[in-house]
N, C-alpha and C positions, 0 to 999 in steps of 0.2 A: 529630716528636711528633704530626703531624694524626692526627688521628682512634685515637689511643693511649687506651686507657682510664686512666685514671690516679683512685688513690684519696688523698685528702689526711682525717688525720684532725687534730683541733682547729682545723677549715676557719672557726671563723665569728670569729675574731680574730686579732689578730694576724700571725703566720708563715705560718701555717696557709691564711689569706684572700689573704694576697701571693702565696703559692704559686697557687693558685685562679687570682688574676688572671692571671701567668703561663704558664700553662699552657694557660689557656683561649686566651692571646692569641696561643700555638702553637699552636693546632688541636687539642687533646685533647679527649676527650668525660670529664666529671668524676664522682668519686663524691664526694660531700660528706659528711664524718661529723664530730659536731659533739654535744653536751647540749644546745644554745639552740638548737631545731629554728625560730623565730622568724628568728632571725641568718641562717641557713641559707637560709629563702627570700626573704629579704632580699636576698642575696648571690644566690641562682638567677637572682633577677629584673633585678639589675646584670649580670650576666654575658652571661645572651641577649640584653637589652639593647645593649649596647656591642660582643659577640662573635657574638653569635648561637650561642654554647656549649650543648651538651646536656647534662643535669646530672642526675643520680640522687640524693635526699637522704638519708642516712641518720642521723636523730635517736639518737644512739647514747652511753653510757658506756663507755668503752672498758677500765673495772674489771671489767664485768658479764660474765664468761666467755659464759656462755651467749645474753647478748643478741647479742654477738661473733656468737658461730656462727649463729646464726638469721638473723642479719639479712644477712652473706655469705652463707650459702647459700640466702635467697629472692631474690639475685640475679637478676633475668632473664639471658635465655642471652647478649642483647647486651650485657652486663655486668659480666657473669661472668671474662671475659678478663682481668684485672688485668694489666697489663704495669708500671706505674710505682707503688711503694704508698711514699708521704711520711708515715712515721710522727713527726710532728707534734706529738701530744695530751701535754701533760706542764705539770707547774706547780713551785711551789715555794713552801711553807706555813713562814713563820717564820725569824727569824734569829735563833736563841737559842742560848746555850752545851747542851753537849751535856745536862750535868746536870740542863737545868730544862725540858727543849725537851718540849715537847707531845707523849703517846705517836701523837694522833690525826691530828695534822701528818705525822708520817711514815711511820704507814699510809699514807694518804692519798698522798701523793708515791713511796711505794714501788707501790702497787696503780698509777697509775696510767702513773709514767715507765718502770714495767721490765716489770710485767704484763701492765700494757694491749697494750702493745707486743710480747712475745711471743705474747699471745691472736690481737692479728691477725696477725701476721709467722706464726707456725707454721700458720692456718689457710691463707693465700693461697701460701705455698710449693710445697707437692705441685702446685697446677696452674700453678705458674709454669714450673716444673722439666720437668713434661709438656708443654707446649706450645712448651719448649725458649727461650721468651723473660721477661723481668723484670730489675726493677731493685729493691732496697730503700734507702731514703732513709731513714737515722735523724738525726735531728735532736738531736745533743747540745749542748754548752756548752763553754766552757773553763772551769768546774768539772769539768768528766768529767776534767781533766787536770792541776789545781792547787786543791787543795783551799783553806779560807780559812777563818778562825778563823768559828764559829757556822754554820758551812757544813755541818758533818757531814753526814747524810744526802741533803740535797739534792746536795750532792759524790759522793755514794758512789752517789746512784741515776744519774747522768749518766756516773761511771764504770765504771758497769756497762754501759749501754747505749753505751762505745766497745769494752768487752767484748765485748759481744753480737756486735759489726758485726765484730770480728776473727773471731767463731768461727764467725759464717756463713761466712766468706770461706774458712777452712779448710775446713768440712761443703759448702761450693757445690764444692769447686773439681773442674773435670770438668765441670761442667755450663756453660752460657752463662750464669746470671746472675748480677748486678752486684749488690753493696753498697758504700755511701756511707756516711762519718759526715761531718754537716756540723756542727761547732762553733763557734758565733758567741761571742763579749765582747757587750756591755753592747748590748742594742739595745731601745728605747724601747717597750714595749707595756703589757699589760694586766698583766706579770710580778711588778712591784712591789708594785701595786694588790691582786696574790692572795695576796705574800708576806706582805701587813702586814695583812692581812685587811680591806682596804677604806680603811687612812689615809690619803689622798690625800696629805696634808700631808707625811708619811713618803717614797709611793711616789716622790713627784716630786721631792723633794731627790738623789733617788738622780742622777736628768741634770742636774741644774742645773752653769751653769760649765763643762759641754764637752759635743761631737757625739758623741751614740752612732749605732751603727746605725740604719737604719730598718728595719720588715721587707723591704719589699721590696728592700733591699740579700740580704737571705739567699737575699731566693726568688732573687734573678737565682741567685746560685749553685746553688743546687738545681736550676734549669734547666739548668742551664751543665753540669753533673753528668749530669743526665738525657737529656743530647741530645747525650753526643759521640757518636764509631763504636762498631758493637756490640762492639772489639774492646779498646777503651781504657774501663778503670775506673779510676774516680776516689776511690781508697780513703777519701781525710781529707781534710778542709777545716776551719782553723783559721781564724778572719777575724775582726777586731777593731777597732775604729774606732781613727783616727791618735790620740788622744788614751789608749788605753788600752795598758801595756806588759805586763800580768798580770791575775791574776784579781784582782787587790786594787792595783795602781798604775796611775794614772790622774793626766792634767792638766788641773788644773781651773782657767778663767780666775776671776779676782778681780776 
């Protein structure tokens, strides 16, 4: 991975930030795309720090079609080279039964877990394709693969995006490069906190009583993914902490 370009978007938390560290602590030179451009050089300044990482930031909504394209294409030309793109960026707004659930909740989670992600995936293809090297990292859930009662949408946008990573796979094949779905179970972030719109109290009953993931249990795999031979791809990765057997059963200590 030294000196690979590699782009991680919803870099300034969570998945996104583990991934970051990793990658930097292989030798990659980073693009950072992120909404809290704050977070962002926050993380720059850890990274050269500890790594001596070069790091490109890009303060980005990854809904915003057009900001997409503009801000890939004033890439400088050292830059430009995408080989590794960790799409990342995705939430989850609400856990309500279908018939009361928030129309704006699932905008919201649709624009950003399946659009956002085709805005950058389809721009950065054509020069991955030409350059004859890349990798795509999407980053879903075991929701993308078991739905769960109040789940609706945010199930259906995660199943789309293992959708997606299958249909690359068919439209790549021919060409050298790699797509990945990585699906984690329950892993401890800022997830909760966006589901419940800020309840603290809510988000954190969600881990009490058993080990979820951490991120950086995800990113190892995302690396792990990202760095075999150019000739072995790592289609799916389903991973879930020893306490969890489904998207809804789980063992919780008392």
């Amino acid at each position: 991975m030294k000196n690979s370009v590699v782009l991680v978007t919803g870099a300034s938390s969570g998945i996104g930030l583990a991934c970051a560290h990793v990658f930097a602590q292989a030798g990659a030179k980073l693009i950072l795309a992120a909404r809290r451009g704050d977070r962002l050089e926050s993380l720059q300044a850890e990274l050269m720090a500890q790594w001596g990482t070069a790091t490109y930031l890009l303060t980005l909504d990854v809904r915003d079609r057009a900001a997409v394209e503009q801000s890939l294409s004033d890439l400088p030309a050292d830059w430009a080279a995408i080989e590794v793109l960790v799409n990342n960026a995705g939430l989850s707004r609400g856990l309500d039964p279908f018939q009361t659930a928030s129309l704006e909740d699932w905008e919201e989670m649709i624009d950003t877990n399946i659009k956002g992600l085709l805005y950058v995936t389809r721009f950065l293809l054509p020069g991955m394709i030409a350059r004859g090297r890349g990798h795509v990292i999407n980053i879903g859930s075991i929701a993308g693969h078991q739905t769960y009662p109040s789940g609706n949408v945010y199930c259906a946008t995660k199943a789309a995006v293992r959708t997606i990573s299958e249909a690359l796979k068919l439209d790549l094949l021919g060409t050298s490069l790699r797509v990945t779905n990585v699906d984690p179970g329950m892993v401890e972030t800022e997830f909760s906190q966006v589901r419940f719109h800020g309840d603290q109290e809510r988000a954190q009953a969600v881990y009490q009583g058993l080990k979820p993931l951490t991120p950086a249990d995800v990113a190892d795999v995302v690396l792990f993914c990202a760095s075999r031979p150019p000739h072995v791809n790592i289609n799916e990765v389903v991973l879930m902490p020893t306490d969890q057997a489904s998207a809804t059963l789980v063992h919780r200590q008392r």
